[in-house]
NUKOLVO-282491 format. One record per residue: x, y, z of N, C-alpha, C, O in turn. Coordinates in steps of 0.001 Angstrom, whole numbers, plus 500000, padded with zeros to 6 digits. Each point is the difference from the previous one (the first is absolute). Example, Ala and Ser with C-alpha at 12.3 -4.5 7.8 and 13.67 -1.06 7.14 Angstrom:
BEGIN
513190494310507800499110501190500000500900501200500000501036499981500665;498614501069498615500820501190500060499230501090500730500509501108500169;
END
This chain:
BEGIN
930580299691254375499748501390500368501244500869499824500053501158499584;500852498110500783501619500832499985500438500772498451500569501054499715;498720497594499334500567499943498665499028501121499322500255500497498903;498707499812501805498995500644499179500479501884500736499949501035499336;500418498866501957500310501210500081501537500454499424500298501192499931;500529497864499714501029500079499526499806500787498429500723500936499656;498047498434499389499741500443498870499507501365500155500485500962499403;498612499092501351499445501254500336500889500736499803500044500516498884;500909499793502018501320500690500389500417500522498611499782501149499618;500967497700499516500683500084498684499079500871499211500374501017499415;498220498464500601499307501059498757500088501177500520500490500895499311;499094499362501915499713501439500452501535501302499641500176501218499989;500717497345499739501473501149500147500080499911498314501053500211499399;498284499609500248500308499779498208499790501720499328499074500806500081;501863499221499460499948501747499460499154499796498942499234500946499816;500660498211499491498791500049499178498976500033500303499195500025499069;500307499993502178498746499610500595499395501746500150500531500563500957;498832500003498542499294501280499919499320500098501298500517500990500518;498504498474500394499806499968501271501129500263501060499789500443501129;501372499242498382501197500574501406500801501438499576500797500653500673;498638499615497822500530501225500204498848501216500385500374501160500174;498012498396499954499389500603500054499724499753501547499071500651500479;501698498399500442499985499937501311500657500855500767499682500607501023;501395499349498260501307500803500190499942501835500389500302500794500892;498938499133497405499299501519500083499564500546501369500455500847500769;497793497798499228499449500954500874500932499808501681499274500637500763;501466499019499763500536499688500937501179501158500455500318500347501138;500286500185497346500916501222500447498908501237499835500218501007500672;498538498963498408499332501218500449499200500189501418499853501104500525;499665497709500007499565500134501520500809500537500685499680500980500671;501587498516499339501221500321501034500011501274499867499953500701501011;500123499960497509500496501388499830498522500514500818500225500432501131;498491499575498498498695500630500719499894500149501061499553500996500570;501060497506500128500268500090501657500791500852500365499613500579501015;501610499853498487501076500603500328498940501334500179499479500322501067;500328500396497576499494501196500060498986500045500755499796501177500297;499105497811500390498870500255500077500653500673502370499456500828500731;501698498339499512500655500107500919500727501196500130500297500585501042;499908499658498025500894501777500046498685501274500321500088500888500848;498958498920498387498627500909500248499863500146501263500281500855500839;498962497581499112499832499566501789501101501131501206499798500663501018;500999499115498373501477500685501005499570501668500001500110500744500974;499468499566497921499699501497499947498943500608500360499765501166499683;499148497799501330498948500639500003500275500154501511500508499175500760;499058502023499495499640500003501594499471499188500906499078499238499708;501575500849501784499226499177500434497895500503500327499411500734499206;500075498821501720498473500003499807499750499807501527500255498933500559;499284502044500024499096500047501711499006499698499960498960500636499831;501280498153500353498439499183500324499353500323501337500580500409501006;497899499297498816499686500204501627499889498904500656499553498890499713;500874501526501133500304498836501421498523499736501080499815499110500830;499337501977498786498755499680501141499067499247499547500049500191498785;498881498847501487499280499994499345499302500536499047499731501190500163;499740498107498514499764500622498706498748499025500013499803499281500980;499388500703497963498693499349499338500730499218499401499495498880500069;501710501108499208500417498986499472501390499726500181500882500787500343;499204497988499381501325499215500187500463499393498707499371499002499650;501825501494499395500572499564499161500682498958500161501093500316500470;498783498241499327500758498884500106500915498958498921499615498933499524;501686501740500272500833498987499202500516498733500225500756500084500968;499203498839498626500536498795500421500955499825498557499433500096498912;502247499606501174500504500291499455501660499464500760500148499816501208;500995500009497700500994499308500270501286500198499068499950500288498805;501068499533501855501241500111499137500043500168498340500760500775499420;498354498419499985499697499649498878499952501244499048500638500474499060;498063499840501831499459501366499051499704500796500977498856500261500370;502337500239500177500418501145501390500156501188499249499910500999500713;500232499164498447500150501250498945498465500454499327499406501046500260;500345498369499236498097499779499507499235500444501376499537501108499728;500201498653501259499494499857501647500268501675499796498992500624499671;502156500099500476500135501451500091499410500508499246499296500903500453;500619498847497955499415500995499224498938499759499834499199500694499372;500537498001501302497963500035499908499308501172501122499065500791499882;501751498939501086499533501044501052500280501112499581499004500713500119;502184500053499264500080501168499841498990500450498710499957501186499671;499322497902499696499030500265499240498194499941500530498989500176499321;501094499657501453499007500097500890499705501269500813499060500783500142;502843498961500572499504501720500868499860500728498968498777500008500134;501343500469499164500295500691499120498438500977500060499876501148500426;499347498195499155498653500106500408499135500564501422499232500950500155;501234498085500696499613500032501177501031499244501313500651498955499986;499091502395501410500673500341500594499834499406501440500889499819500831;497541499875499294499258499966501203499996498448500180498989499351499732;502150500068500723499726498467500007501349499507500852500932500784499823;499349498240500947500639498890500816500688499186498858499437499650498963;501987500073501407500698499468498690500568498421500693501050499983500643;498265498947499176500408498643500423501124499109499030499511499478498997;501501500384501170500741499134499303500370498835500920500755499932500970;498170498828498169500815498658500439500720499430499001499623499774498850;501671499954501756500960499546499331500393498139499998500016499291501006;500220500338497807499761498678500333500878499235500108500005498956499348;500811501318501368501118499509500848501572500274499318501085499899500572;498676500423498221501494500322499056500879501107499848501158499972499583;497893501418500959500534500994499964501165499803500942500113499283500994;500978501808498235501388500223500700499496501084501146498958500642499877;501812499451501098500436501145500729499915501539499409499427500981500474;501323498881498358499990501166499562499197500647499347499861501222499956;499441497770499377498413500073499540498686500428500923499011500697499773;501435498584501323498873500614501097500162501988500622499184500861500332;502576499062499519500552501465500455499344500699498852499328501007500222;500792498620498811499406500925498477498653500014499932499537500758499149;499539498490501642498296500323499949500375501329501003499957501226499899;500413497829501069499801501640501334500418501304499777499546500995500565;501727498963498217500390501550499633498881500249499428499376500998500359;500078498103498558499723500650499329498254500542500188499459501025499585;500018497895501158498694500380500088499741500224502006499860499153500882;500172502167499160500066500313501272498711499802501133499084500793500218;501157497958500380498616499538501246499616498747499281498916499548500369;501639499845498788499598498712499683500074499063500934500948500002500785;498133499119499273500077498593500969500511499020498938499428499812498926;501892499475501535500543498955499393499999498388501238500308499808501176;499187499400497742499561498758501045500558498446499124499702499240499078;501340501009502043501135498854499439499410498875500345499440499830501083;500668499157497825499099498266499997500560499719501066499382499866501056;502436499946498767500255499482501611499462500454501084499847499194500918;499966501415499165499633500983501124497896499656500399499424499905501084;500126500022497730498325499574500118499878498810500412499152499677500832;501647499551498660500165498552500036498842499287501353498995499297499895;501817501353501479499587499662501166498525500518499981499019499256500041;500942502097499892498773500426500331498827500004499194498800500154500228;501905499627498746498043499265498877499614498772500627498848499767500367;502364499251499783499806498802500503498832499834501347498892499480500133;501998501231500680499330500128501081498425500293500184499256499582500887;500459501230498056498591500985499690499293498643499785499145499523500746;501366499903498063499035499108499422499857498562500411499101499264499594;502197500264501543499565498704500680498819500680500839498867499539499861;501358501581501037499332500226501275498411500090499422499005499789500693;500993500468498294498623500415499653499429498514498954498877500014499495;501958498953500340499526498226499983499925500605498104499012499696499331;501789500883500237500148500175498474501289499339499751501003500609499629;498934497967500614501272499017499460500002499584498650500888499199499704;498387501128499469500128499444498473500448501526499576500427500135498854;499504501001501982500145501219499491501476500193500038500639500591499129;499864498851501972501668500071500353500887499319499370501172500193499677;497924498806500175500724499059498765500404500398498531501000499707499345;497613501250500276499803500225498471501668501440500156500874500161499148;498973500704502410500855500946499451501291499499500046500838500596499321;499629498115501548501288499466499587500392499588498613501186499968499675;497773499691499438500137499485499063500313501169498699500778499867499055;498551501003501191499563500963498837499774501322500425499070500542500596;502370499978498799500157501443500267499160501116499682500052501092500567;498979498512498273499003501175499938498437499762501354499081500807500143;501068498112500490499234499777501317500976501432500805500184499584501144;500235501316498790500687500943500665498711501073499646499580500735500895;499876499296497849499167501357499704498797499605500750499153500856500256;500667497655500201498323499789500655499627499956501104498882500128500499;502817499545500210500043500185501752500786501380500715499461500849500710;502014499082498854500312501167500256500043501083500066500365500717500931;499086499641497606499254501388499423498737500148501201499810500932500782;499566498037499080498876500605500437500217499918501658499528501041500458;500880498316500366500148499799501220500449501472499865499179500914500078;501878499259499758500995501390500001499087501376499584500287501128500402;499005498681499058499395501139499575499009501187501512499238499498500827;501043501742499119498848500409501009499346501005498983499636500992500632;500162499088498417499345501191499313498405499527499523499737498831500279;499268501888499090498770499165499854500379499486498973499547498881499757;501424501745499260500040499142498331501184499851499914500814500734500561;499456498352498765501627499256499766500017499710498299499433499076499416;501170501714500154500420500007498661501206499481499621501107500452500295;498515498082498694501100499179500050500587499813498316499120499632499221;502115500564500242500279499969498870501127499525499990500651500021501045;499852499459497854501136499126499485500977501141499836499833501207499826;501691497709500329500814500987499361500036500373498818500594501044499729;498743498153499216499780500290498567498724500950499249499452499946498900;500393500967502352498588500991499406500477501248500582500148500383501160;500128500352497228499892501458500331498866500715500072498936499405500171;501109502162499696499108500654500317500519501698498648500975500746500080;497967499254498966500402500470499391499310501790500154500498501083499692;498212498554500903499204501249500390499321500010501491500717499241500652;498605501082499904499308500444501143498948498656500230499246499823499044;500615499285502007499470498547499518498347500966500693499895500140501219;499257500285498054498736500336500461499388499385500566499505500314501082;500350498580498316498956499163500376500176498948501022499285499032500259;501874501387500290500490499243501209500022500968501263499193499666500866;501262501012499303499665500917500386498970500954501086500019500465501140;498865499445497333499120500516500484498854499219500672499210500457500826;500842497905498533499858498683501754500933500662500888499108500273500804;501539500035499536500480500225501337499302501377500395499476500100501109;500515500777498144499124501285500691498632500001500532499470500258501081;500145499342497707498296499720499943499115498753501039498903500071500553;502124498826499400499681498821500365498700499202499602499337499150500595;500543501507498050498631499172499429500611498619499075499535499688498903;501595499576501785500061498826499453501051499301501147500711500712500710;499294498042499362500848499420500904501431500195499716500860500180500862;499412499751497345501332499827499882499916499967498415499167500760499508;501442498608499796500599499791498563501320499628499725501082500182500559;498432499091498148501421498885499423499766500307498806498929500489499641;502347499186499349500804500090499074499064498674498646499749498796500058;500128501757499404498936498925498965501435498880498889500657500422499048;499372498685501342500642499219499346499556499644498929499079500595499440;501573498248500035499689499730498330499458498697500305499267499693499060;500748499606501614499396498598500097499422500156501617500196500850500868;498779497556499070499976500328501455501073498725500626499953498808499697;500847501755501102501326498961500637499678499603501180500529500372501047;498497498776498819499828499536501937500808498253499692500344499400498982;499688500283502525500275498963500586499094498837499639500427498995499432;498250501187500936499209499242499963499071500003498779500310500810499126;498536498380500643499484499905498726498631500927501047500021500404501163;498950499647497803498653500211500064499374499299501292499700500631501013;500138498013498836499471499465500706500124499931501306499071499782500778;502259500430499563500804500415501331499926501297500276500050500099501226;499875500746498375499813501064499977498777500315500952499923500569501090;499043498770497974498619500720500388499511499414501603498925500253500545;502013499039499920500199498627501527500083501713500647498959500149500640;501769500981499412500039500561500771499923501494499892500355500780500884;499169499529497997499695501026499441498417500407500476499612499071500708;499453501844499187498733500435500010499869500634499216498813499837499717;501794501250499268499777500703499322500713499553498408500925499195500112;498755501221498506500569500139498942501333500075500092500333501086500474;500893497963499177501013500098500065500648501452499314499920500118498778;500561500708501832500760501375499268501227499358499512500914499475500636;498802500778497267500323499742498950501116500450499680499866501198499751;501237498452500115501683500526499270499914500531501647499735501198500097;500401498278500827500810500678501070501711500031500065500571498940499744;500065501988500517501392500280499674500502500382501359499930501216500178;500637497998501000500725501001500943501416501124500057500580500542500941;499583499480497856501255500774499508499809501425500968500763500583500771;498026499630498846499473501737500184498688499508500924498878499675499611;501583500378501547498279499475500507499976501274502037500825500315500858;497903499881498915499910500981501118498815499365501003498827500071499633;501464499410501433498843499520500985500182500576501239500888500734500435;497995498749500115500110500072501615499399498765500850499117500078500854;501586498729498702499384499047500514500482500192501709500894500753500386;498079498170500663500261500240501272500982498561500261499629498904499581;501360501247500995500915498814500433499347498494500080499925499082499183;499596501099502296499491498513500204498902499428498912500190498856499586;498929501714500041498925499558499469500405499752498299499273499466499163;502148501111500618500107500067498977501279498320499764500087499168499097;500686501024502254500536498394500161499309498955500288500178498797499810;499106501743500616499022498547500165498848499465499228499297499053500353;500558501774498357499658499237498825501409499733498870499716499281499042;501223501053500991501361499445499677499858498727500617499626499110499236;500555500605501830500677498710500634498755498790499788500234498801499850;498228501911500181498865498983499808500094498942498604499640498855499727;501429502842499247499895498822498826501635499113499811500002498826499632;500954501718500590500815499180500034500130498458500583500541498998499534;498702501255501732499825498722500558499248499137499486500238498823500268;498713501483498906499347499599499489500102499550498299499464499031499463;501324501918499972500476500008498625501856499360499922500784500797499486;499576498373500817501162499659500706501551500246498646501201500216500161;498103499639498853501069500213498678499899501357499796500263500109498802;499536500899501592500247500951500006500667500808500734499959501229499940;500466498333500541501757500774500660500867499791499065501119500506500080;498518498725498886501537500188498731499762500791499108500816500513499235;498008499643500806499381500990498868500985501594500062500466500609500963;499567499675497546500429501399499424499554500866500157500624501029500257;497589498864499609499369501550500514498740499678501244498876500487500129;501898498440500719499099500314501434499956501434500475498891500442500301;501862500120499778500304501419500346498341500764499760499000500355500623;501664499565497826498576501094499170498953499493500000499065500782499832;500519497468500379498960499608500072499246500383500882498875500396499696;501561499583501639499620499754501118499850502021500577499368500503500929;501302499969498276499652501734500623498280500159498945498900500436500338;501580499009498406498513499881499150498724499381500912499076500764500279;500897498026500116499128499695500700499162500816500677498832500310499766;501971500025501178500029500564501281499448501482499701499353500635500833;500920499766498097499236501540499543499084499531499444499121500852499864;500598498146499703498655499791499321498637499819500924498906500564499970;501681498344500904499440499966501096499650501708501082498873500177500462;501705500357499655499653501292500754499494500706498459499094500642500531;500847499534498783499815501156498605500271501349499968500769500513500812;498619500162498247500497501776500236501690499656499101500481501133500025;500283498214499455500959500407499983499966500373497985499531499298499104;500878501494500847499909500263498509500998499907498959501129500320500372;498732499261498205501443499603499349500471501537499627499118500858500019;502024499472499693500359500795499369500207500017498758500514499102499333;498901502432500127499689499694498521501487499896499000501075500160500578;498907499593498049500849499345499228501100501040500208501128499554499790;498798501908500626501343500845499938501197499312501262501187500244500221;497933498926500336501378499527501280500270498524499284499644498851500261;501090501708498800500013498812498861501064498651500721500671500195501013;499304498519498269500662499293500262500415499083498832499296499632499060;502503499960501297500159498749498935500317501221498562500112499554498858;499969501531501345500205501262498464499313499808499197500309500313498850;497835498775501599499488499906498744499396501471499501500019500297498805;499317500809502452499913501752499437501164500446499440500056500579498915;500888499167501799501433501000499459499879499463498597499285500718499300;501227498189500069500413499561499479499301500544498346500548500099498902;497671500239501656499406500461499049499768501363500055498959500568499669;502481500145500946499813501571500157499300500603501079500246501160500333;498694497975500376498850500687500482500621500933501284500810499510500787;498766501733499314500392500395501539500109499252501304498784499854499874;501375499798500765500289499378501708500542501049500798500793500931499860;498250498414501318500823500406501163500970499632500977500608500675500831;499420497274498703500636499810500819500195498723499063499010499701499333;502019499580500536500470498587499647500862499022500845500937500217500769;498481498700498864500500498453500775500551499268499340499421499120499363;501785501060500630500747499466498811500044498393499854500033499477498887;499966499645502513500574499299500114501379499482499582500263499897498802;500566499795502078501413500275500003500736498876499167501231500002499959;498016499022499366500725499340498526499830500947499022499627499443498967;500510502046500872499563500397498902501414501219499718500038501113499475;500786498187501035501256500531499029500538501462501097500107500048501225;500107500863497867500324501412500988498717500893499163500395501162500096;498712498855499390498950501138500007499464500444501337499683501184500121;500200498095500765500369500590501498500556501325500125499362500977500391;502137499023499180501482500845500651499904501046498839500364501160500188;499119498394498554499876500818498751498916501138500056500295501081499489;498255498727501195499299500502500212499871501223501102499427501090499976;501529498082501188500250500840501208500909501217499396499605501166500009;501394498512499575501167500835499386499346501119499302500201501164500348;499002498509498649499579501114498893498501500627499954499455500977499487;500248498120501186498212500387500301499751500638501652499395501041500254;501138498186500585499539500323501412500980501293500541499595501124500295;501584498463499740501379500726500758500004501471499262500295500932500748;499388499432497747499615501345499273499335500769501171500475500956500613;498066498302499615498722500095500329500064500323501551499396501036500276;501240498272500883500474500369501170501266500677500820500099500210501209;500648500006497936501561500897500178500101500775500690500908500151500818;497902500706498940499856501357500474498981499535501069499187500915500135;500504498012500710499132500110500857500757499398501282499621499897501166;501460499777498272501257499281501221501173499971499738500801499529500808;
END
């Protein structure tokens, strides 16, 4: 093993090797995107959020990593809309100064430090006999968007998005579920369907038609706490290899809307993965997913930050 990462090593540093200068590349242009995409950030005003209850609750789950991305997704959101509760859980990495820079910058935000949840999710979910649930959130930090978010939440709708989804126009059709209330909620239409489980497992606890390319990137519900952990914990306990799983997360919010229904996909403009962009098409909103280089920081920079300047 030693000898094989040793070779590794040697080729990768080989100047002949066309892959390390095209590594190289993209690695000083991120840095440079980040840089700039951080100087903008710096120039935009801060944003008065409201502090009273709202219909909805904006919820970021988000970390040191992509603590820079986390700001300009939100500031591409408000951008739009004003009338909403701003939740940031942080997943345990943010600096100090990072937390001082949400609060300048986004005024009445609730920030909810992991250390700090640690005790009291725990507590929630022994007392209430959800022990495969406490387990799954020790294990797996995106178990933060399925307990904490929602425990934490008091609004009727909780609108939950990645740090890797901007907002390029006015999200309508999200929205106007929250005005109208002629739908429970809506998610983000993926390119495959990414569950945990196969078919057959599936249909063990499902009642309805599994909802197809479900995506929690961009997803808006109002599930109710208990009833909503306690078909979580029925299947974990029951489905036991799935606490290692990659998209328990999204599986299990899929389910669970399928099972209640009403929730609707959003159509192809809340594009994902740059397969609309990519073919020109208008959007309103993209999910980049965050292996995809800096078209992120490139997009924000020249497409979004033009577009909101003058609104903060």
């Amino acid at each position: 093993m030693i000898k094989k990462i040793y070779k590794k090593i040697v080729y990768e540093l080989r100047f002949d090797n066309p892959q390390y200068y095209h590594r190289i590349s993209e690695k000083v242009l991120k840095t440079y995107y980040q840089k700039k995409l951080k100087s903008l950030l710096q120039r935009l005003n801060p944003i008065d959020l409201q502090t009273k209850p709202t219909e909805l609750t904006v919820c970021m789950l988000s970390g040191h990593r992509h603590f820079l991305e986390s700001v300009a997704a939100i500031y591409s959101f408000s951008a739009w809309e004003s009338n909403f509760n701003l939740h940031y859980h942080e997943d345990g990495t943010l600096t100090a100064n990072e937390i001082e820079y949400l609060q300048q910058k986004f005024k009445g935000i609730k920030i909810f430090k992991k250390i700090e949840q640690n005790d009291k999710i725990d507590q929630f979910l022994l007392k209430n006999n959800l022990v495969k649930s406490a387990e799954l959130r020790k294990k797996y930090v995106f178990a933060l968007r399925l307990f904490d978010a929602v425990i934490d939440n008091q609004s009727p709708f909780l609108l939950q998005f990645d740090s890797d989804v901007l907002f390029f126009k006015k999200p309508e059709e999200i929205l106007d579920i929250i005005e109208k209330k002629d739908a429970k909620g809506c998610f983000n239409k993926d390119i495959v369907d990414a569950y945990t489980f196969s078919s057959e497992t599936l249909n063990k606890y499902i009642k309805n038609p599994m909802l197809k390319m479900f995506n929690c990137g961009l997803f808006l519900h109002q599930f109710e706490k208990l009833p909503f952990f306690n078909f979580i914990e029925e299947i974990l306990t029951a489905e036991t290899e799935s606490l290692q799983s990659w998209h328990i997360e999204q599986t299990l919010f899929a389910m669970y809307a399928t099972n209640e229904g009403g929730y609707k996909q959003l159509p192809i403009a809340y594009d994902l993965a740059k397969k609309e962009r990519n073919q020109g098409n208008a959007i309103t909103s993209e999910h980049y997913v965050h292996s995809t280089g800096y078209d992120f920081h490139k997009d924000f920079i020249y497409k979004v930050y033009p577009t909101i300047k003058e609104k903060f």
